[in-house]
N, C-alpha and C positions, 0 to 999 in steps of 0.2 A: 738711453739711446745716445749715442756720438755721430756728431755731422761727420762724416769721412768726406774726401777727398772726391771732387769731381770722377768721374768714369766713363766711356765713351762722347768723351767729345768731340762733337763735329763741326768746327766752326764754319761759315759760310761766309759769299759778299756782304749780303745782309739780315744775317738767321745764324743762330748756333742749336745743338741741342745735346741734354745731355743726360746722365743716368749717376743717379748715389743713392748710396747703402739704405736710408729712410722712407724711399719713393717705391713704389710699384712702377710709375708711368714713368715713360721719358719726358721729360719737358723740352717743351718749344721755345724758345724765345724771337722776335722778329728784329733782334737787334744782333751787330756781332762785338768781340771781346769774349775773351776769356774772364774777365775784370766783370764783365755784367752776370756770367755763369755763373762767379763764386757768389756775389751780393744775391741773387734769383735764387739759390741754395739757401744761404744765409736766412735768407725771407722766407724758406718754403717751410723752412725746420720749426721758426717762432710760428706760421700761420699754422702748422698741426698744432701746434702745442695750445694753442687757441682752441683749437676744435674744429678748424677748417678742413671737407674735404679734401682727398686729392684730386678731385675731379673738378673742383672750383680754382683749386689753385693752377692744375694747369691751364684752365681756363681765364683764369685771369692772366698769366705769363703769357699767352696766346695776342694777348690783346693790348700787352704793355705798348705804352705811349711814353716816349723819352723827351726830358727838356728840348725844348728847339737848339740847334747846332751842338749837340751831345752826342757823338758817335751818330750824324744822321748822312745817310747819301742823298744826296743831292744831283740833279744832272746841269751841265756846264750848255749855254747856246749851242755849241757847237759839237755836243754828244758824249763830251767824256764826261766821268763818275767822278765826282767830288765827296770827299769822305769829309763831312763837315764836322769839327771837337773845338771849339774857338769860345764856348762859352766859359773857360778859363782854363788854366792852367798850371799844374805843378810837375815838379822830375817825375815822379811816381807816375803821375797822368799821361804826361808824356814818355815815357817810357814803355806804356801799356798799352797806349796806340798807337804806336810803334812798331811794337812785337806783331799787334795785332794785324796793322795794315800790311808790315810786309808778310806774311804766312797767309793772307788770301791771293787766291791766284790771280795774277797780270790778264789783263784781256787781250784775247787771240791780237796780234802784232803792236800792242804799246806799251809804253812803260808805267812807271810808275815815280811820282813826282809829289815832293816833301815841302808846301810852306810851315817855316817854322819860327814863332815870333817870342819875346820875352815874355818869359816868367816870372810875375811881378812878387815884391814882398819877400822874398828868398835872405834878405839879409846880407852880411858881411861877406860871406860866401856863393853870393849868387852868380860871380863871373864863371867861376870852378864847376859851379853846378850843372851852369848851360856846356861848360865845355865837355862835362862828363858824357854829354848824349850821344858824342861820339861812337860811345860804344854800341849803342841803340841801331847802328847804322852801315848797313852793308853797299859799298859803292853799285853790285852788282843783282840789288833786288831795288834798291830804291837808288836810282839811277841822277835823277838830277835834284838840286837843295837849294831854295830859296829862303833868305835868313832875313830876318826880319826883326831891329831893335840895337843898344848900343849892349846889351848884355850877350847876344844872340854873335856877335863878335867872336868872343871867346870859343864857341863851338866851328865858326869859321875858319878859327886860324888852327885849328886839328885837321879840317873835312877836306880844304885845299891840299893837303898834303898826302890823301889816301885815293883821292878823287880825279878823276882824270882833267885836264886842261878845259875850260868852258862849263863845268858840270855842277859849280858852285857859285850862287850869286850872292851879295851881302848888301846890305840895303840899310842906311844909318835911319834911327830916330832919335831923335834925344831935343835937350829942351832949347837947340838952335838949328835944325835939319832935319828934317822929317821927308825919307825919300819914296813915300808910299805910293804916290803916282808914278816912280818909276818900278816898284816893285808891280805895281799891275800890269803896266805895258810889258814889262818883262815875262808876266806868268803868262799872262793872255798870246804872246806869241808865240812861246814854246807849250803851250797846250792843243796836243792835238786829239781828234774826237777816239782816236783809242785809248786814249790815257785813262788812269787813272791819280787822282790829285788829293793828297790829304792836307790840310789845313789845319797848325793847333798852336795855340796862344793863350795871352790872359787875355781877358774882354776888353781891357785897356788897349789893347793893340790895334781894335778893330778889322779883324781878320774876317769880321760877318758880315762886310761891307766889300771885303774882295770877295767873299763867296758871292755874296747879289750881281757884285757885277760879269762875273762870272758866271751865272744863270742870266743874265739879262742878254750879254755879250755885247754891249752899247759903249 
């Protein structure tokens, strides 16, 4: 037997599901990404081969529990949907909720808004790498970008140039300025209760510290 390739999938705000070649059932998952479908496949194909129902597995997929701030929605004080992924970060990661966040649909009249912080450990390459997310990013689904870090820079100086006047903010950190009290008065006031906001970084950045407050709205 060969794992094939996902098959009707349905991703959702917070729920996908989907169907391959080895299942009878369609699987539930209450998480979204495409990225959690193919690992939840990945998992289902070793847990038959174990000897696991498929009536268990989807029963367990039903009931998956993800690290806290791991593709988790959150709600902001003031209503909008926070797509919390800040327990760390690489290109591939970010790239994937990415894809992800923009392809769920915007909520009836708001937008849809990007903190995005460095990616740590990346190496000799890592200015290039943050600037590559450029391409991850469409002025006209994910509408405003908050950048976050002295690497986080490099994807600045692409985003400014595609992106309309006011629509990019950049926020230094590094080991003499650290602007992250203004990065929050910044998010908190263009956040409004229709928005949608995704959040993603390395844990170093403390991105789960703007999401609290942000749930607190204090």
């Amino acid at each position: 037997m060969q794992i094939s390739s996902l098959t009707r999938l349905e991703e959702r705000k917070d729920s996908l599901s989907f169907e391959c070649n080895f299942l009878e059932q369609r699987i539930d998952l209450p998480v979204t990404g495409k990225y959690n479908a193919t690992n939840a496949m990945i998992a289902a194909y070793a847990a038959l081969q174990e000897g696991v129902s498929e009536t268990a597995i989807a029963q367990a997929f039903s009931k998956l529990e993800l690290t806290r701030n791991r593709t988790e929605w959150k709600k902001a004080a003031n209503g909008a949907d926070i797509l919390s992924d800040v327990y760390n970060a690489n290109p591939t990661a970010m790239r994937l909720i990415l894809e992800t966040f923009s392809t769920i649909p915007a909520n009836p009249g708001g937008r849809k808004l990007a903190v995005l912080a460095d990616m740590k450990e990346l190496g000799a390459d890592s200015k290039s790498m943050h600037g590559l997310m450029i391409t991850s990013l469409n002025p006209e689904i994910v509408t405003d970008l908050f950048l976050y870090g002295q690497d986080m820079e490099a994807l600045y100086d692409y985003a400014k140039e595609i992106y309309p006047p006011g629509k990019v903010h950049y926020f230094i950190k590094n080991d003499e300025k650290d602007q992250f009290e203004q990065l929050t008065k910044a998010v908190r006031e263009s956040l409004t209760p229709a928005d949608q906001i995704l959040l993603k970084g390395s844990n170093s950045m403390n991105l789960a510290k703007l999401v609290e407050d942000l749930e607190d709205g204090n």
